[in-house]
Phi, psi and omega in degrees: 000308191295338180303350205259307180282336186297312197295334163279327162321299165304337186244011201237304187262115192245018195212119182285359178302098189262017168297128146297042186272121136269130160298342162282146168294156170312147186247097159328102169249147189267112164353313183291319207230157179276124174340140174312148146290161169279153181324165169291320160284095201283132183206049181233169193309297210212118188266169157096206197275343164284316202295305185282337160293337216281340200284295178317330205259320168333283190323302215279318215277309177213036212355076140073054148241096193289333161290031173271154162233179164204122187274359133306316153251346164097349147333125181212190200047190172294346152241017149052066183285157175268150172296333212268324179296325157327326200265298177301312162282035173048040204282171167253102197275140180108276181308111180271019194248275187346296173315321187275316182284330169297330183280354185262330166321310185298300169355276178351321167276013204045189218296321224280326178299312162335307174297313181317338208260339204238108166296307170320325173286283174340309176283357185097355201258359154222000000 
């Protein structure tokens, strides 16, 4: 298993960037319409067709703020993990290269599980 995630990893990270930087402005996201794509020059955690749903889910989940919470459910960081699921994939909430690389983890496990975890993906919109 772990050859599967290093190898979707791998195949994922096409950008040598350890800035926790985005260059897009927060992105408004609205109920209705689906989250900004990410820019063309990547500088993100994870480049290529994972790195932009991880960006999408990113926009709608904490519009690109690893210090979001939401105190109803206690979901928190940039995709805006539940603690307990955090504790299990060992996320650092708040570290957006940790957040991103436990979700290419999740990827891994395939689409439909992937789907499960992200309301945007549930809607379709990334």
């Amino acid at each position: 298993m772990a050859a599967v995630v290093w190898l979707a990893l791998l195949g994922q990270v096409a950008c040598n960037s350890v800035v926790d930087v985005c260059i897009e402005p927060a992105v408004e996201v609205h109920e209705d319409e689906p989250p900004a794509a990410a820019s063309e020059v990547c500088e993100l955690p994870l480049c290529g067709a994972l790195g932009e749903r991880l960006f999408c889910i990113e926009a709608y989940e904490s519009r690109h703020w690893g210090g979001a919470f939401n105190r109803r459910s206690g979901a928190a960081g940039w995709l805006q993990w539940l603690p307990g699921t955090a504790r299990q994939w060992g996320v650092v909430i708040g570290d957006r290269v940790s957040e991103w690389a436990a979700a290419a983890r999740i990827a891994a496990y395939g689409e439909s599980f992937f789907r499960s975890q992200w309301v945007p993906l549930q809607r379709g919109w990334c």
